[in-house]
Every structure is written in C-alpha cells, then in structure tokens.
KOLGU-4560 file (N, C-alpha, C; in nm, 3 decimals, padded with zeros to 5 digits):
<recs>
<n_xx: -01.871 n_yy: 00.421 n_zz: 00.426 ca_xx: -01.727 ca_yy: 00.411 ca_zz: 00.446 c_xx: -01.681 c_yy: 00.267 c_zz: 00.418 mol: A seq: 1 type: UNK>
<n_xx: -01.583 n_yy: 00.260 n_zz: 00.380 ca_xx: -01.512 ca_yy: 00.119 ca_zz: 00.320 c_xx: -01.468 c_yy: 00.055 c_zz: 00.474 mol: A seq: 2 type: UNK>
<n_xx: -01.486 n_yy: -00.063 n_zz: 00.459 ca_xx: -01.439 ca_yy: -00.156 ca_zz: 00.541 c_xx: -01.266 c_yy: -00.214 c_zz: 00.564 mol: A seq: 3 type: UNK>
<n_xx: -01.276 n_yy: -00.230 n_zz: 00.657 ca_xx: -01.093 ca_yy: -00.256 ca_zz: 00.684 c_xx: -01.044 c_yy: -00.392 c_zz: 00.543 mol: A seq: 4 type: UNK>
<n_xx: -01.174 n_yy: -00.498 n_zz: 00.523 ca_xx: -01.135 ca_yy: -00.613 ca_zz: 00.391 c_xx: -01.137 c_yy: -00.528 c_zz: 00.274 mol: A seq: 5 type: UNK>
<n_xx: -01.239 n_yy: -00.431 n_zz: 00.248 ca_xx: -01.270 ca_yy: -00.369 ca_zz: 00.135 c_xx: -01.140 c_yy: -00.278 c_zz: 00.122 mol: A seq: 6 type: UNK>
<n_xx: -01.067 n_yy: -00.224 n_zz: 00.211 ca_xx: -00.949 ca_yy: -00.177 ca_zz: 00.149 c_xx: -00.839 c_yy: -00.273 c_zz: 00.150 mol: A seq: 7 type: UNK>
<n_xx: -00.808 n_yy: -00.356 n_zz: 00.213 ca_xx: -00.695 ca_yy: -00.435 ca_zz: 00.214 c_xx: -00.693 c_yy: -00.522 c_zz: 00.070 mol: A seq: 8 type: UNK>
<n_xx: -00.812 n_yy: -00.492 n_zz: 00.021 ca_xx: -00.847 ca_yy: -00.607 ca_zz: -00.116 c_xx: -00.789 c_yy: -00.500 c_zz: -00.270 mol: A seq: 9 type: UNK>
<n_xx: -00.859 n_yy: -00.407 n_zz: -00.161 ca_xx: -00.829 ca_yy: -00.267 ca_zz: -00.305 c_xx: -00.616 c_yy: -00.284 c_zz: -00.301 mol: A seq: 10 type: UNK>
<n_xx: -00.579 n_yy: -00.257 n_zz: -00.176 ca_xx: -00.466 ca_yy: -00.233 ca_zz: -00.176 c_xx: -00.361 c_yy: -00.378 c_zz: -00.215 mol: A seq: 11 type: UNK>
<n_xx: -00.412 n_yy: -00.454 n_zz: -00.190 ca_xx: -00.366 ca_yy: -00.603 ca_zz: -00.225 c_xx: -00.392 c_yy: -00.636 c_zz: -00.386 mol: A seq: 12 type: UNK>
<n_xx: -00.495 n_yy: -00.577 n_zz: -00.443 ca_xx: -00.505 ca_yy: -00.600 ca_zz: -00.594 c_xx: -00.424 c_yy: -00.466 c_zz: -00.655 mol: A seq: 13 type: UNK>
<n_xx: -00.425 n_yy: -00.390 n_zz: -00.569 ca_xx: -00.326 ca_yy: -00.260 ca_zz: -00.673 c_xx: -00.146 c_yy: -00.311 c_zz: -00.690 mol: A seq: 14 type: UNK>
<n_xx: -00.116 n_yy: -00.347 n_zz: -00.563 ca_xx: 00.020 ca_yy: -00.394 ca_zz: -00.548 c_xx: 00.038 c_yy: -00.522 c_zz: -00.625 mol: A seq: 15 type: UNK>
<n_xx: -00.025 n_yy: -00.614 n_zz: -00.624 ca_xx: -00.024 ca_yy: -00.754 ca_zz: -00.705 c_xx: 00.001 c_yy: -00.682 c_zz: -00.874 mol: A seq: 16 type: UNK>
<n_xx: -00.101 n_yy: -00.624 n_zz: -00.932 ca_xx: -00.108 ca_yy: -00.531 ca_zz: -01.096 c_xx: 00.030 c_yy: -00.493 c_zz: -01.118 mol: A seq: 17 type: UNK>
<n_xx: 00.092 n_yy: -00.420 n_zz: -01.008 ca_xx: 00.218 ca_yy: -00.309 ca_zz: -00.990 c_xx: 00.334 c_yy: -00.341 c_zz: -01.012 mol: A seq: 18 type: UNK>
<n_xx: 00.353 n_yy: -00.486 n_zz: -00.963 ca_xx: 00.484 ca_yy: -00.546 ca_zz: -00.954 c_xx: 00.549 c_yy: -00.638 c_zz: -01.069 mol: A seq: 19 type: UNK>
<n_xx: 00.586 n_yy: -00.685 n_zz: -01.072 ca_xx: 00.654 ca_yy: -00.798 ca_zz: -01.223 c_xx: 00.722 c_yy: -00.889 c_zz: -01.168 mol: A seq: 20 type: UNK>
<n_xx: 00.604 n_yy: -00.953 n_zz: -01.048 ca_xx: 00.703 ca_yy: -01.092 ca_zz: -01.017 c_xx: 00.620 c_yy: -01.140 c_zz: -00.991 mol: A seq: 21 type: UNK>
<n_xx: 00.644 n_yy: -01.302 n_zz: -00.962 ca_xx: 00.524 ca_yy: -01.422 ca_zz: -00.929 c_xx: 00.476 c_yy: -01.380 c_zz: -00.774 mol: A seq: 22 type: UNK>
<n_xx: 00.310 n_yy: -01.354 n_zz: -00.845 ca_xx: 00.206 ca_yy: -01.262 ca_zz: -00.785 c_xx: 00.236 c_yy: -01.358 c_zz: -00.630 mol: A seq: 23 type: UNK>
<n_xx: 00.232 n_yy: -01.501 n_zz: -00.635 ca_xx: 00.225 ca_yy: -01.610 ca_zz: -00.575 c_xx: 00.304 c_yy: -01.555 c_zz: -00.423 mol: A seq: 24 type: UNK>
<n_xx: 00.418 n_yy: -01.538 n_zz: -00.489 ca_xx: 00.535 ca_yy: -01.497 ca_zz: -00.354 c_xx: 00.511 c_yy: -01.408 c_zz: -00.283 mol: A seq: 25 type: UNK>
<n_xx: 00.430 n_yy: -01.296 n_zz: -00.307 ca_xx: 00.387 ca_yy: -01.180 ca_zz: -00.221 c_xx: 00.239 c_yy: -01.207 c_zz: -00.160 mol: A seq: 26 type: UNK>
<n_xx: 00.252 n_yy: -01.197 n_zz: -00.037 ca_xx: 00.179 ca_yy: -01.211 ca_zz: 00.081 c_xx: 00.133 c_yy: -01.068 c_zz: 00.129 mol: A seq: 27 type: UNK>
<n_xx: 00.029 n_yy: -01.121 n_zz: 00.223 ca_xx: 00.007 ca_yy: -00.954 ca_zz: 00.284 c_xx: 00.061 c_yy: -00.936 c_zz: 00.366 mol: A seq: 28 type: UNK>
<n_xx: 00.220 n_yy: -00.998 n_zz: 00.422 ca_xx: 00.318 ca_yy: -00.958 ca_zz: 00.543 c_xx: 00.465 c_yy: -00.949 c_zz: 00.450 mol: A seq: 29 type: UNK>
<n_xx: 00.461 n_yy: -00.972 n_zz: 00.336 ca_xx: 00.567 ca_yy: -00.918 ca_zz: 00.262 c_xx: 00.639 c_yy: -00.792 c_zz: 00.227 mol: A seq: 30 type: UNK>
<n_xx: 00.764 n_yy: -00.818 n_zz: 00.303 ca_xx: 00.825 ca_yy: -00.646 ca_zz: 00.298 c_xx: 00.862 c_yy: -00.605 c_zz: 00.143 mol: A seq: 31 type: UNK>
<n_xx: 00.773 n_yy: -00.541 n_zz: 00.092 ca_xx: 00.767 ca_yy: -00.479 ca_zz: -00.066 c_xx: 00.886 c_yy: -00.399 c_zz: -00.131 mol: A seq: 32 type: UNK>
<n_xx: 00.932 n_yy: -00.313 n_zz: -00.046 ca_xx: 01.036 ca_yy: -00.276 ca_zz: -00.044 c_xx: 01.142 c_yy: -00.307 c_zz: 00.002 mol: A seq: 33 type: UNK>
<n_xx: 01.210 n_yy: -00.398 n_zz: 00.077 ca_xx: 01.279 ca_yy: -00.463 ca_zz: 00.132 c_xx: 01.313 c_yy: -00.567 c_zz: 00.007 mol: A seq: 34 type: UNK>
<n_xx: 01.206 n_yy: -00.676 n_zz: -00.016 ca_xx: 01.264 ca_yy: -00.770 ca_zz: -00.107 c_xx: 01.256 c_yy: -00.704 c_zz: -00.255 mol: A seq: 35 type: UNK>
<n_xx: 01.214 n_yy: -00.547 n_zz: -00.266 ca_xx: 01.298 ca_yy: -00.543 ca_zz: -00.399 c_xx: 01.122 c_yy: -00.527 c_zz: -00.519 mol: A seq: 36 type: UNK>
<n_xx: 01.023 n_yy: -00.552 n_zz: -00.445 ca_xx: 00.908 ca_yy: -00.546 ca_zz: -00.548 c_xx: 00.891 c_yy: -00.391 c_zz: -00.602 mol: A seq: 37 type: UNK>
<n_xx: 00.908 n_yy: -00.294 n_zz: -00.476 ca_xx: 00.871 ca_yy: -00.145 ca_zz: -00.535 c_xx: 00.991 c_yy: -00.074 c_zz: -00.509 mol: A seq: 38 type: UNK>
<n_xx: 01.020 n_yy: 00.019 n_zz: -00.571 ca_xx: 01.107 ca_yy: 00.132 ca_zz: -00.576 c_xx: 01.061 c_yy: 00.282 c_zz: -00.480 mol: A seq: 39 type: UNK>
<n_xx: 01.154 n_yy: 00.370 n_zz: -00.544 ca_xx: 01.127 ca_yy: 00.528 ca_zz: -00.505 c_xx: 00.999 c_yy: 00.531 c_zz: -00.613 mol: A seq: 40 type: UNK>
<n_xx: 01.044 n_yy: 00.480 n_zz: -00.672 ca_xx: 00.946 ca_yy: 00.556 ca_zz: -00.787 c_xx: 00.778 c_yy: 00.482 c_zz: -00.814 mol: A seq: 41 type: UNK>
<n_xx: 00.805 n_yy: 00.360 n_zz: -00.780 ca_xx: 00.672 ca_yy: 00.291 ca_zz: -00.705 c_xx: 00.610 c_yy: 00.370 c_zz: -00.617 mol: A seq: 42 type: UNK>
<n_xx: 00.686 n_yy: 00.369 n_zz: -00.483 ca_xx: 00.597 ca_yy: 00.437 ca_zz: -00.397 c_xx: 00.568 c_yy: 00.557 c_zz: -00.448 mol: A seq: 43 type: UNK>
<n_xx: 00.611 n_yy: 00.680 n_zz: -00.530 ca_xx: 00.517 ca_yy: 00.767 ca_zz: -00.519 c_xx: 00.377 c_yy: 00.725 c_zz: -00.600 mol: A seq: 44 type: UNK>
<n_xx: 00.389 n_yy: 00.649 n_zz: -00.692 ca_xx: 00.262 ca_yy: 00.599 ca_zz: -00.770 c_xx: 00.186 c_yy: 00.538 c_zz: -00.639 mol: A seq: 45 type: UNK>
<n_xx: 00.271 n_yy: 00.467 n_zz: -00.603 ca_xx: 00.148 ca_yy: 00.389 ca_zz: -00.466 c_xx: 00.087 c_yy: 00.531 c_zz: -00.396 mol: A seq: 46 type: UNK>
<n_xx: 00.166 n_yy: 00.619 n_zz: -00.333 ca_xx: 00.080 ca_yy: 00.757 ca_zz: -00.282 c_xx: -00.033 c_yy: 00.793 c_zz: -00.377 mol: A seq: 47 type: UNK>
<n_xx: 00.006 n_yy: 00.759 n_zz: -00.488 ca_xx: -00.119 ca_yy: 00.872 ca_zz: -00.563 c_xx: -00.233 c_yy: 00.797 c_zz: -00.577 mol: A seq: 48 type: UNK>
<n_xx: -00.216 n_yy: 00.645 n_zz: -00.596 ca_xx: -00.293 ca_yy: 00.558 ca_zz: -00.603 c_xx: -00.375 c_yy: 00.600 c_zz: -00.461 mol: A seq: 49 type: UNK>
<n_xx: -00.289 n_yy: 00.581 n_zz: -00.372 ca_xx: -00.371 ca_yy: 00.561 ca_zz: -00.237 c_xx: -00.454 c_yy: 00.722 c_zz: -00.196 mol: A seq: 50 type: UNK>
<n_xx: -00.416 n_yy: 00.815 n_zz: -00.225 ca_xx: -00.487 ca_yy: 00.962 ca_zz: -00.184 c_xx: -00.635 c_yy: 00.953 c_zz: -00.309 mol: A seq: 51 type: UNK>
<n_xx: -00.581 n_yy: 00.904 n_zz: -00.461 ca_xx: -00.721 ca_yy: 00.893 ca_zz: -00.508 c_xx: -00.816 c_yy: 00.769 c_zz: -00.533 mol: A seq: 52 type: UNK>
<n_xx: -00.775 n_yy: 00.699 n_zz: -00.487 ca_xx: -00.858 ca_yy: 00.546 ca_zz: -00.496 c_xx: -00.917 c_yy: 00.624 c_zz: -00.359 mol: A seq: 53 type: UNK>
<n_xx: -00.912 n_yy: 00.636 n_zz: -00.235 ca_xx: -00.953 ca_yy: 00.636 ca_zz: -00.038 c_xx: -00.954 c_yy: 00.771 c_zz: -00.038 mol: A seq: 54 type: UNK>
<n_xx: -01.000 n_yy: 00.876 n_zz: -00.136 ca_xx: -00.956 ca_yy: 01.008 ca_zz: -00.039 c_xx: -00.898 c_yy: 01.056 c_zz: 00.018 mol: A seq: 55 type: UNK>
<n_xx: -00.760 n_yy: 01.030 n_zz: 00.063 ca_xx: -00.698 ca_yy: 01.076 ca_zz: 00.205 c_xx: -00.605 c_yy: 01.141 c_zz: 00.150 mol: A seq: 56 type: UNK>
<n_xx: -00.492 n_yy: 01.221 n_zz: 00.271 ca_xx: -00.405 ca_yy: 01.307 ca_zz: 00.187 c_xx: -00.313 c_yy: 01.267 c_zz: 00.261 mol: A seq: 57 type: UNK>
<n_xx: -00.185 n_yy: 01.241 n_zz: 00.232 ca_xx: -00.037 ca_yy: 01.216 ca_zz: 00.275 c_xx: 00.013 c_yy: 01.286 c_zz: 00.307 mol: A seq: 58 type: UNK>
<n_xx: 00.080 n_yy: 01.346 n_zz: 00.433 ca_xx: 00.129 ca_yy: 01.446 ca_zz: 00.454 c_xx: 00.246 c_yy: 01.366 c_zz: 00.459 mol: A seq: 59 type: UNK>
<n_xx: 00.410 n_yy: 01.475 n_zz: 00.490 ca_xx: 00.547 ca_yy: 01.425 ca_zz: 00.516 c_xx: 00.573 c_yy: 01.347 c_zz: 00.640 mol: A seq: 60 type: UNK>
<n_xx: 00.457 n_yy: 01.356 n_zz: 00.782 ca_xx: 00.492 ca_yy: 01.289 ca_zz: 00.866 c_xx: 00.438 c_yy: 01.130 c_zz: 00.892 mol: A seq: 61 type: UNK>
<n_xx: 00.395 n_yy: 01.144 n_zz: 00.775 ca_xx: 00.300 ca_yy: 00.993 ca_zz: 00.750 c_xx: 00.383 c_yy: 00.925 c_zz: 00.658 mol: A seq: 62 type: UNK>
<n_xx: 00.504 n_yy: 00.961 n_zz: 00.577 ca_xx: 00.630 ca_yy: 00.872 ca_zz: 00.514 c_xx: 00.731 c_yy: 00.800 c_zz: 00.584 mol: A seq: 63 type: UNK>
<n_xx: 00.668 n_yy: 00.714 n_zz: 00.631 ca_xx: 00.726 ca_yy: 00.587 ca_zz: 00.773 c_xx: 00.759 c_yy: 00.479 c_zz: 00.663 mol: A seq: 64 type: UNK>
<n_xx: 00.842 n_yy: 00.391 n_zz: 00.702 ca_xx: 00.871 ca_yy: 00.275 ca_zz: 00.630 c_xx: 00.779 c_yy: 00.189 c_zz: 00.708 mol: A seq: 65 type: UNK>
<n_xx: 00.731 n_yy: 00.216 n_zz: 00.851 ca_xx: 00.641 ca_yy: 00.098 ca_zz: 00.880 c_xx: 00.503 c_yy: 00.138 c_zz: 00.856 mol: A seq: 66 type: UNK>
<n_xx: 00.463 n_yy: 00.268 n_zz: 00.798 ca_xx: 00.349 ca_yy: 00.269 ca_zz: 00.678 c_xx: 00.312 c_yy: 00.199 c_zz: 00.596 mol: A seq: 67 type: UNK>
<n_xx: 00.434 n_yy: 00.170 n_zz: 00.495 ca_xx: 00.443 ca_yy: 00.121 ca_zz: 00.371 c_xx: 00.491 c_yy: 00.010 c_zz: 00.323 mol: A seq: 68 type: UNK>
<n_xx: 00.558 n_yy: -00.081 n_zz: 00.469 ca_xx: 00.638 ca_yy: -00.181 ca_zz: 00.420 c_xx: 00.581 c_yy: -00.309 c_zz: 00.391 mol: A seq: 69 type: UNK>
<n_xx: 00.441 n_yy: -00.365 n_zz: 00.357 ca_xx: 00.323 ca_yy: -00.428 ca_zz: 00.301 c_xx: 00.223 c_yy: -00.385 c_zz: 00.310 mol: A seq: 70 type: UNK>
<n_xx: 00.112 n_yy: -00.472 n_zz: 00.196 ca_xx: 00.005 ca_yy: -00.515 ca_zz: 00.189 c_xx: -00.059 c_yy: -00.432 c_zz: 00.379 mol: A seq: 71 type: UNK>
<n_xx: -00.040 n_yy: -00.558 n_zz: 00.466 ca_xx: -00.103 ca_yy: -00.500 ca_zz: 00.576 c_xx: -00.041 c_yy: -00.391 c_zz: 00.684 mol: A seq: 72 type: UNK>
<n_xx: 00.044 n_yy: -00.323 n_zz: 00.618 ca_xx: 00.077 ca_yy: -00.196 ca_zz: 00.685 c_xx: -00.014 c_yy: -00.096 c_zz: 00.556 mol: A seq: 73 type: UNK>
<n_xx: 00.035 n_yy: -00.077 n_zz: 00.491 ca_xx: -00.047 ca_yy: 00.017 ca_zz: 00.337 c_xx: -00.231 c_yy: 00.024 c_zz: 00.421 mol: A seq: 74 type: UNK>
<n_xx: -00.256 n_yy: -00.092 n_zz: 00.430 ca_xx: -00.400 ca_yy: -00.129 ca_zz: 00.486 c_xx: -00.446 c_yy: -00.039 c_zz: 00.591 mol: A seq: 75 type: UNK>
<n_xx: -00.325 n_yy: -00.110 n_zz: 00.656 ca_xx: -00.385 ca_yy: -00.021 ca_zz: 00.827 c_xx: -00.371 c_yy: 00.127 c_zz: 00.805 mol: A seq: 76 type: UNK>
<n_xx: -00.311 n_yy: 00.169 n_zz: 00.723 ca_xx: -00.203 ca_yy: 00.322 ca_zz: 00.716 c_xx: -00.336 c_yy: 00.360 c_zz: 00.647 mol: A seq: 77 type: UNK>
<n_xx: -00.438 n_yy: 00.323 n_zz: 00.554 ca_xx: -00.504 ca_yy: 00.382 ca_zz: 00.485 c_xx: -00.635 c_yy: 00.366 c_zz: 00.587 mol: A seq: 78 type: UNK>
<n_xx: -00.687 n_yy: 00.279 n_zz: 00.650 ca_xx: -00.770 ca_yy: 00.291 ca_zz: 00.794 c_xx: -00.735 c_yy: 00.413 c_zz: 00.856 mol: A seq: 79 type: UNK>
<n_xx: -00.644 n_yy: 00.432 n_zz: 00.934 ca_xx: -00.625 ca_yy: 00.558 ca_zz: 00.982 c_xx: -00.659 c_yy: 00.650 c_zz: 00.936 mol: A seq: 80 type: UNK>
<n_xx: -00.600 n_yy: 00.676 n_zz: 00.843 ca_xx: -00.598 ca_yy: 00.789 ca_zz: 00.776 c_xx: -00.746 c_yy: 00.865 c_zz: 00.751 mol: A seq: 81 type: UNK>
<n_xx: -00.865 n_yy: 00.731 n_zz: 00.724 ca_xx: -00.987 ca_yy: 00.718 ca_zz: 00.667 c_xx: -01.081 c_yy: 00.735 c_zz: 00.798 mol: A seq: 82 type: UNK>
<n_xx: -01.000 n_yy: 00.785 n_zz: 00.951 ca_xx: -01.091 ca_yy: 00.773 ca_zz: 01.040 c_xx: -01.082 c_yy: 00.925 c_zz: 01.098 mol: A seq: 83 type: UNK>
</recs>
C-alpha cells in the first residue's frame, strides 16, 4: 500500500503537469480552485486521474470542496479512501 508521501507526491506532481501557471506559486495549502488553477472541467480529469492512478472509486457523497480544495486535502481524501 502507498504511503501518505507516496501519494501526496503522486498528487502534487499530477496537479503541478495540469495547470498553466508558475508551478512556483502553488503550494500544498493552495486553494486550486478558489485561486482559479482548476475548473469544472479539471476536476473531473482530477477524479479520473485519482480513481485510476489509487484505485478508489468516488462516489457523489465524497464531492466536498474540502476534499478537493488542495494538494493536501486531494492527499488526505485519497488516504481515506485507500483505507
């Protein structure tokens, strides 16, 4: 089983690839959606990314904005999920 760094690294290098802004400014407490890095249409790529990179499956009650709103929410959200 992957480790809590081993995914935060996976999920921190997928989001860094994803976006089109200076990689520099985004942190792993940066609200992604808030300042404008991902869309509607991001996040569903981020879901699909995240169910087939970790196995896990997304259901509708797991579409929280405090799921998804960085790096270390995405992280923790994919821990859970993975336990």
């Amino acid at each position: 089983m992957e480790n809590d760094s081993i995914i935060k690294e996976k999920v921190k290098n997928y989001v860094l690839q994803a976006v089109y802004a200076d990689k520099e400014k985004i942190k792993d407490v940066t609200l992604i959606f808030k300042e404008g890095y991902f869309d509607s249409m991001g996040f569903m790529v981020l879901i699909s990314f995240l169910e087939e990179e970790f196995g896990i499956k997304t259901n509708d009650n797991d579409l929280l904005e405090e799921n998804f709103e960085s790096i270390n929410a995405i992280s923790d959200f994919v821990t859970r999920k993975k336990q």
